[in-house]
C-alpha positions as CSV (number, residue, x, y, z in Angstrom):
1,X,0.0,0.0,0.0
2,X,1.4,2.8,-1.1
3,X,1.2,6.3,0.8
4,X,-1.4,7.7,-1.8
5,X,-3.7,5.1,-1.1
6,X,-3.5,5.6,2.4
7,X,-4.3,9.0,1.9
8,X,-7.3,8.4,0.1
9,X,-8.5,5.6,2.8
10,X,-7.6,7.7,5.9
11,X,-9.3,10.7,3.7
12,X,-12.9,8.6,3.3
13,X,-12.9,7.4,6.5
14,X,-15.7,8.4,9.2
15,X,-12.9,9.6,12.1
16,X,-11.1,11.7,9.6
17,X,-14.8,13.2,9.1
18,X,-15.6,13.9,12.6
19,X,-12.1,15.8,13.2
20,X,-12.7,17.8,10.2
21,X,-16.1,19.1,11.5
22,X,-14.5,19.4,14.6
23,X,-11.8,21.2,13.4
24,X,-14.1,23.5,11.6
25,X,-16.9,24.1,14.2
26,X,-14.5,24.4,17.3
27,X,-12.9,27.9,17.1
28,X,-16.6,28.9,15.9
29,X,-18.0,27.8,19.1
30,X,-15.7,28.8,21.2
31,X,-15.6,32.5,19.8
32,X,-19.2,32.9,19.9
33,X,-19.4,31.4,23.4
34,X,-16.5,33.9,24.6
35,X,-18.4,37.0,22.6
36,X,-21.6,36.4,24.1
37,X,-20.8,35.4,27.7
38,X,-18.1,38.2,28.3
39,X,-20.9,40.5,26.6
40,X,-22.7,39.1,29.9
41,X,-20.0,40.1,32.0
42,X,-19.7,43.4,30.9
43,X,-23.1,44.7,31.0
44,X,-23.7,42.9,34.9
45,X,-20.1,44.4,36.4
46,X,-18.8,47.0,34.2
47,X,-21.5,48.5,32.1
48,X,-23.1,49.9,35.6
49,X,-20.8,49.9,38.3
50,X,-22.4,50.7,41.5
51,X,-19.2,53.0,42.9
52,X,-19.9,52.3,46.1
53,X,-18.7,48.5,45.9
54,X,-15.0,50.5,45.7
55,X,-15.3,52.7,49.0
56,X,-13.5,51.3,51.7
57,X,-14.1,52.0,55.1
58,X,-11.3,49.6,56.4
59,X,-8.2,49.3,55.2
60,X,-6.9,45.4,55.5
61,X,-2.9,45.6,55.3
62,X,-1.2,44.7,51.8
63,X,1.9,43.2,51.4
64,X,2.9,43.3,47.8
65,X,5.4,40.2,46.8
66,X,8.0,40.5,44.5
67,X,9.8,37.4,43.4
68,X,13.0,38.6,41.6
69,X,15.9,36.7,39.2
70,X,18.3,38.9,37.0
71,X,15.7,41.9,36.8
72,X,17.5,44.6,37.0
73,X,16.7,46.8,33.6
74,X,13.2,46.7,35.0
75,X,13.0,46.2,38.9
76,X,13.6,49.7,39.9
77,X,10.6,50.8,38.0
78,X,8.4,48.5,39.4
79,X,9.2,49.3,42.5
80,X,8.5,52.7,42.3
81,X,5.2,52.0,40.6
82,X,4.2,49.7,43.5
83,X,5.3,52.5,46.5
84,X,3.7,55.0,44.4
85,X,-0.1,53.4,44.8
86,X,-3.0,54.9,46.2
87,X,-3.6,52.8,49.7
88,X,-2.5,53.8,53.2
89,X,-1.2,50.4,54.5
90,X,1.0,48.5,52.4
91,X,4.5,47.1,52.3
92,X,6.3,46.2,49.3
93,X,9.0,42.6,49.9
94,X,11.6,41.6,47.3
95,X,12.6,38.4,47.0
96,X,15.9,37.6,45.5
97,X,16.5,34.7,44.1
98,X,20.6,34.4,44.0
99,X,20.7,37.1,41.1
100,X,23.7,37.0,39.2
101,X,23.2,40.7,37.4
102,X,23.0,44.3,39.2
103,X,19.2,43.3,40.5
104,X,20.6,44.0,43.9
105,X,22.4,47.0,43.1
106,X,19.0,48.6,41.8
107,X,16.7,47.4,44.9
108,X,19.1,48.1,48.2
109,X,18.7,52.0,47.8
110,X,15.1,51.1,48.2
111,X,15.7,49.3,51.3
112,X,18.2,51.5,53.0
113,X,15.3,54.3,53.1
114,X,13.4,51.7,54.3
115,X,11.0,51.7,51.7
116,X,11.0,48.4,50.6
117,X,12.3,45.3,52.5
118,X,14.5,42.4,51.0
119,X,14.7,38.7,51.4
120,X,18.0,37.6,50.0
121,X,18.5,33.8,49.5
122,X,21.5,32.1,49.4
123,X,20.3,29.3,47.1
124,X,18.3,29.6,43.8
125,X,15.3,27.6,44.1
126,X,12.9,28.9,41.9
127,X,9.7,31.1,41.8
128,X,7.5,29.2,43.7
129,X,9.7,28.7,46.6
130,X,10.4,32.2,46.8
131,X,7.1,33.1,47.2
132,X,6.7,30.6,49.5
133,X,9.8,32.2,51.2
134,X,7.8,35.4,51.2
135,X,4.2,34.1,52.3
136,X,6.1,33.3,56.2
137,X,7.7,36.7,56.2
138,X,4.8,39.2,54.9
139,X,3.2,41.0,57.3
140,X,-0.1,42.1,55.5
141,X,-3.5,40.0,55.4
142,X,-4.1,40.3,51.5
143,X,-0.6,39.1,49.8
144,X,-0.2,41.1,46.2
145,X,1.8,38.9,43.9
146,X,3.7,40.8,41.8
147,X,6.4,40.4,38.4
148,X,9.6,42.0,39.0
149,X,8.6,44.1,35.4
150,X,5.2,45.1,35.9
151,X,4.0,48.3,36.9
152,X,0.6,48.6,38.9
153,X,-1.6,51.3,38.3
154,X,-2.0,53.5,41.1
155,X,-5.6,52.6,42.0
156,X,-4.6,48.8,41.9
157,X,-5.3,48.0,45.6
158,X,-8.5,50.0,45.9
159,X,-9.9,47.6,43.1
160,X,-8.9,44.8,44.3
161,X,-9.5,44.9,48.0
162,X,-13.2,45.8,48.4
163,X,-13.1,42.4,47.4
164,X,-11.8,40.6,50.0
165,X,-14.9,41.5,52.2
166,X,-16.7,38.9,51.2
167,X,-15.5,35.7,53.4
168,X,-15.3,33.6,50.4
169,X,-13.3,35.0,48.2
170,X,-9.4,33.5,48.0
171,X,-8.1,35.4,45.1
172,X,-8.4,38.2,42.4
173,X,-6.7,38.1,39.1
174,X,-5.8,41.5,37.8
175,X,-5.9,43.0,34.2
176,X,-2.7,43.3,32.7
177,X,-1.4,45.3,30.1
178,X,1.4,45.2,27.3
179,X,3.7,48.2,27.7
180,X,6.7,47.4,25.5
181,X,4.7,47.3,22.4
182,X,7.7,48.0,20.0
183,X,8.0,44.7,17.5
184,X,5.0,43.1,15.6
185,X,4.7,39.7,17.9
186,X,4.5,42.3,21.4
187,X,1.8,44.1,19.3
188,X,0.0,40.9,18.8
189,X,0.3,39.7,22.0
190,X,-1.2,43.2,23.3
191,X,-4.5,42.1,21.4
192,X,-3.9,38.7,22.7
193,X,-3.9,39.9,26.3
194,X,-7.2,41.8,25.3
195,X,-9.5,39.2,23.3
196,X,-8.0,36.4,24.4
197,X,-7.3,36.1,27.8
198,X,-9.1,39.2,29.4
199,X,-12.7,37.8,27.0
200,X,-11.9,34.3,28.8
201,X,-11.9,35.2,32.2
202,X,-15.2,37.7,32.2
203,X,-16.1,34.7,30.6
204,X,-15.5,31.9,33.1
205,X,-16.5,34.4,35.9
206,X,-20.0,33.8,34.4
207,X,-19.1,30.3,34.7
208,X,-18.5,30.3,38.4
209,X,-14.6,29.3,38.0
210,X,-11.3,30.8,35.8
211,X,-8.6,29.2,34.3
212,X,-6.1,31.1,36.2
213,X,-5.3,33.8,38.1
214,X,-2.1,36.1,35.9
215,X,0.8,35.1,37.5
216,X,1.6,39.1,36.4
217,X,-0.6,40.7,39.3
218,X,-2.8,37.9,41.4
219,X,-4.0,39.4,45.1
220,X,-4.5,36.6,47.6
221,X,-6.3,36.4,51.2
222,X,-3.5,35.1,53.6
223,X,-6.0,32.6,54.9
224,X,-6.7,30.9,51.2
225,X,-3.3,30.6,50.0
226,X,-2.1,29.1,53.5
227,X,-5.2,26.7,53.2
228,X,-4.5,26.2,49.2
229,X,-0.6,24.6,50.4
230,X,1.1,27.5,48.6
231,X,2.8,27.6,45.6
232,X,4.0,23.8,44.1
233,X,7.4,24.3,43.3
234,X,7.4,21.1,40.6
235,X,5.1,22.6,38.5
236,X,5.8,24.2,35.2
237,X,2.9,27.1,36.2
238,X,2.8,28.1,39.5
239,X,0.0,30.6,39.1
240,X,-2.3,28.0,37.2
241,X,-1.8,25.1,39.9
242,X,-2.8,27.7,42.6
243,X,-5.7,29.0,41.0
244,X,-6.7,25.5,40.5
245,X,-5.9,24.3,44.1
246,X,-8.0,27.4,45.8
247,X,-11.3,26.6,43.5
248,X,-11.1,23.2,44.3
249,X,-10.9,24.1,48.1
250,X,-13.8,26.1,47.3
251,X,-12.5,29.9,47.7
252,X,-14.0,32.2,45.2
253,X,-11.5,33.7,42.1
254,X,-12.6,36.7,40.8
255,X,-11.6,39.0,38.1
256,X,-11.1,42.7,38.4
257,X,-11.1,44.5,35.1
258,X,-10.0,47.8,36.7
259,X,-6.8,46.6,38.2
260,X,-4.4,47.1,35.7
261,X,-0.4,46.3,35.8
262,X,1.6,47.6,32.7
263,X,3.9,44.5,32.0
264,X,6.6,43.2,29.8
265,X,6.5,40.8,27.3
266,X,9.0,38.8,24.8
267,X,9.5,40.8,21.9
268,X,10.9,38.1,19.4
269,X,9.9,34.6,18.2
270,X,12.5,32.7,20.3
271,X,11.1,34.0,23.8
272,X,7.5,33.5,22.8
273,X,8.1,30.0,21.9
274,X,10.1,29.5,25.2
275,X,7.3,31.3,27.5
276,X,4.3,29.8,25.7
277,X,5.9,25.7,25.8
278,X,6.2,26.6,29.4
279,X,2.6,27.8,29.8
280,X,1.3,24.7,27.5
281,X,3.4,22.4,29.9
282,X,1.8,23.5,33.0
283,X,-1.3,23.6,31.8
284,X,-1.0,19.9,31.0
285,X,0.9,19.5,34.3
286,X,-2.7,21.0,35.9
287,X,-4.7,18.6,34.3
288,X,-3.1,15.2,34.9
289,X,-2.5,16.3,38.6
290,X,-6.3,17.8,39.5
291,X,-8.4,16.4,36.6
292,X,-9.6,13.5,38.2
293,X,-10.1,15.4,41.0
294,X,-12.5,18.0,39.4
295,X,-14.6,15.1,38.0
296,X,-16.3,14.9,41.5
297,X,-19.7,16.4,41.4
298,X,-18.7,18.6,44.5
299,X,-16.0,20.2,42.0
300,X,-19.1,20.7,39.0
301,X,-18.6,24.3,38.7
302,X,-14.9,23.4,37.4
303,X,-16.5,21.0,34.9
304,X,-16.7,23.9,32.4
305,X,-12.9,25.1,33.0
306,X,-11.9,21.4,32.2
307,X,-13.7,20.7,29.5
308,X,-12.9,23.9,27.2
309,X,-8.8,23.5,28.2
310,X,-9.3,19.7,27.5
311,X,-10.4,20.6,24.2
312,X,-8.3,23.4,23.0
313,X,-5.5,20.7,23.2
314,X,-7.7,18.1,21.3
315,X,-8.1,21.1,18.8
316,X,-4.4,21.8,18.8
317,X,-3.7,18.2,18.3
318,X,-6.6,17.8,15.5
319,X,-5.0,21.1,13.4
320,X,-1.2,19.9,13.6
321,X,-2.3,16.3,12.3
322,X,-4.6,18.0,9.5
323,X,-1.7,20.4,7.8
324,X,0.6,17.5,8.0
325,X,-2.1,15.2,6.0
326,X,-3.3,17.9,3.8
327,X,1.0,19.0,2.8
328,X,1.4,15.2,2.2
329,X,-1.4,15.1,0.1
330,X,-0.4,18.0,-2.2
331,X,2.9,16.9,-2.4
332,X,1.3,13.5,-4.0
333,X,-1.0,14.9,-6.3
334,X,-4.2,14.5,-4.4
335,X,-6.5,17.2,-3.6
336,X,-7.3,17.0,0.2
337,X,-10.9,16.2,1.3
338,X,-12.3,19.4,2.8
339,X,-9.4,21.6,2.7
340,X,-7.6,24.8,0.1
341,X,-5.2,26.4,-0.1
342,X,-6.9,29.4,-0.9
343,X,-9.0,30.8,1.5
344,X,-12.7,29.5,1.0
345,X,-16.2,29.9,2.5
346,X,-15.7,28.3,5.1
347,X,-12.0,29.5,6.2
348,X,-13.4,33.1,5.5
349,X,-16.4,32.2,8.2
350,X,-13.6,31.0,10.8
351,X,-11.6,34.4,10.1
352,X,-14.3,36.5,10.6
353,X,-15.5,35.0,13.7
354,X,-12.2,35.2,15.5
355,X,-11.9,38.5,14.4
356,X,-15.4,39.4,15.9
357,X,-13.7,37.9,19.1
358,X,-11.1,39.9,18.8
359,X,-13.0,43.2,18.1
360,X,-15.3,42.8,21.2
361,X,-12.2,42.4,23.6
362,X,-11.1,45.9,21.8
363,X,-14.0,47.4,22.5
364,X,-14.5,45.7,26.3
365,X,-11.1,47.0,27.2
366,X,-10.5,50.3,25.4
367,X,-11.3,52.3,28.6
368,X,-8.5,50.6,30.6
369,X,-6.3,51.1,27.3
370,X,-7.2,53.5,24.9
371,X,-4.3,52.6,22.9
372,X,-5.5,48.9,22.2
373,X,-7.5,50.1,19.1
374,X,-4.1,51.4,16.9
375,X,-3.2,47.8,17.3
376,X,-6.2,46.2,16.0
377,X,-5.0,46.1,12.2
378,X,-2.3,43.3,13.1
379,X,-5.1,41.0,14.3
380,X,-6.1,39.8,11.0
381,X,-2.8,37.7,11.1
382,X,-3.6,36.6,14.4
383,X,-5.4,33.2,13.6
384,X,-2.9,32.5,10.9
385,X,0.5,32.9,13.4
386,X,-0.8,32.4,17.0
387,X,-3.0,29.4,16.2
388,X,-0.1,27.5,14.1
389,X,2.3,28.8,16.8
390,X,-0.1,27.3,19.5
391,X,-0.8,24.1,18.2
392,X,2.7,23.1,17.0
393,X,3.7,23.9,20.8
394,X,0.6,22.3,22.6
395,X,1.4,19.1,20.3
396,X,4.9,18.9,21.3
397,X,5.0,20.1,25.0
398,X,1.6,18.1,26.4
399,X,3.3,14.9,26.1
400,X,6.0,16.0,28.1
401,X,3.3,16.2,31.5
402,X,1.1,13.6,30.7
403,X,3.8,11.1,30.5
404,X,6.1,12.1,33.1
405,X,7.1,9.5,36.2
406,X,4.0,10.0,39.0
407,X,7.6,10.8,41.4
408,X,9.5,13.1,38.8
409,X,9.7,16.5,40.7
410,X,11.9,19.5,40.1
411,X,11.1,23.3,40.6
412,X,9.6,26.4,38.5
413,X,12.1,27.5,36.8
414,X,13.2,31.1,36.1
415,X,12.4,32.1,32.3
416,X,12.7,35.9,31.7
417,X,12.6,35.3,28.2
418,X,10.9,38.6,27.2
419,X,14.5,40.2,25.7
420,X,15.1,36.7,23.8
């Protein structure tokens, strides 16, 4: 049998079928079901805000956390943004995790004025032990996790502490921004941090649960991230297993739109592809370790965070197998079943939905960043570059945490890869 008749047989088959419509109808769904429930999100807690959710009378103490390795072309403004915010009673702690550059050298002025206190360690262990590090030593009832690059806005704590008064709620993910938007991939990741991931978590708060909380800006309740275990230093995603590990001890995530951190991110192909395997890792790492778990009916409200990041790998796994038939078919002559290499009906549907998606985050977070819209005209190659991108790493990363020795441990490793 030669390869063009298995083309042909795999072709006329009924699984080959069923992936193709699932191939087709997925990213349709899923854009339409992110449009309209983030629309739903919007109009309930944005649209109409009722003001006086945001006066405090109390003031809880804040102690923002700020895990540093080799960060010191950024650190020093961070800093300053995070002592700069509007809040009466907060402290800011560095952690340093055995920095090798001038990262010290740009912080200690801080902390000789007292200003900022320091946690040196003498042995590099990682992110998640550092904040773990950080969690004994902090003296403030809500714990602000920070990046060493971001700077907060200066009304950051008063949006995300009213919060914390209800009993229930662990965490609250913030809103961040892209600041260095100088090269063509930070541009597109500036409209992927808009009508991607800021859509998906209004989106998921409808749903009662969130993927996770930005490891960027995430403010915790003492109490919740104690209870959670903190931070698991073997995984590839600290941030994720966290968020994950306080919803399935029942604390309440929420997402505050109107706590915004202006952040870094990597500016060339090389450090995208070296942040995103890591992100695709954990997130496989996440699924192995607490799927089962969720499956219990006590853990329903996570059924719909499961199933949607279960799928977007099946989907990543179903689009890298596709272009690899449908090249292998061209290269022998044989037109692929349901597939052109020019643009057709249904691929212009597909394009125009995701760029609906992409549209409505625009337009949902234009008053937290009027610049967003300028960048809108790169997002016609979005679908084309991130969605290849995605599902060439998803298809070689998951296998790494799904097959991995139950005993294999190691630690979150530092990855500043945003100058790559």
């Amino acid at each position: 049998m030669n390869l063009l008749s298995i083309l042909v047989a795999v072709q006329s088959s009924w699984v080959y079928l069923v992936a193709l419509i699932f191939f087709a109808w997925y990213p349709i769904v899923t854009s339409l079901m992110w449009v309209f429930t983030s629309s739903i999100y919007f109009l309930r807690r944005e649209h109409k805000v009722d003001e006086s959710f945001y006066e405090l009378q109390e003031f809880p103490s804040v102690s923002f956390l700020v895990p540093a390795y080799n960060e010191e072309e950024h650190i020093r403004a961070s800093l300053e943004g995070m002592l700069a915010v509007d809040y009466p009673d907060f402290e800011v702690v560095v952690i340093d995790d055995c920095s090798t550059d001038g990262t010290l050298e740009k912080v200690m002025p801080l902390v000789r004025e007292g200003r900022v206190r320091l946690v040196r360690k003498l042995h590099n262990e990682g992110k998640a032990m550092a904040l773990n590090d950080a969690v004994r030593v902090a003296r403030g009832e809500i714990l602000v996790v920070m990046d060493a690059d971001a700077v907060p806005d200066r009304g950051l704590l008063r949006a995300v502490v009213p919060h914390f008064r209800s009993p229930r709620v662990g965490g609250v993910t913030g809103n961040p921004r892209v600041a260095n938007t100088t090269t063509f991939l930070a541009k597109l990741q500036a409209i992927e941090f808009t009508s991607i991931i800021s859509l998906q978590r209004r989106a998921q708060r409808i749903w009662g649960r969130i993927l996770t909380m930005s490891g960027v800006v995430g403010a915790f309740h003492r109490n919740a991230i104690v209870d959670a275990g903190l931070y698991s230093p073997e995984m590839a995603t600290e941030d994720i297993d966290l968020t994950w590990k306080l919803q399935l001890r029942h604390w309440d995530v929420r997402y505050e739109p109107r706590a915004i951190v202006w952040m870094q991110v990597p500016r060339t192909l090389k450090g995208l592809w070296k942040q995103r395997t890591r992100w695709a890792l954990g997130l496989a790492q996440v699924l192995r370790r607490h799927g089962p778990t969720v499956l219990q009916w006590k853990h329903r409200r996570l059924w719909p965070v499961l199933t949607e990041s279960t799928l977007s790998i099946v989907w990543a796994y179903t689009y890298t197998w596709m272009v690899v038939l449908w090249v292998l078919s061209y290269m022998v002559g044989y037109p692929p079943v349901g597939a052109s290499p020019v643009p057709n009906w249904w691929g212009m549907l597909i394009g125009t939905v995701c760029l609906l998606q992409l549209l409505t985050g625009v337009v949902l977070d234009r008053r937290y960043d009027p610049r967003i819209g300028r960048y809108f005209a790169v997002a016609v190659l979005y679908p084309v570059i991130y969605w290849m991108l995605m599902a060439v790493v998803t298809t070689w990363t998951t296998p790494r945490a799904l097959l991995a020795k139950g005993g294999e441990r190691g630690v979150t490793r530092w990855t500043p890869v945003r100058d790559a």
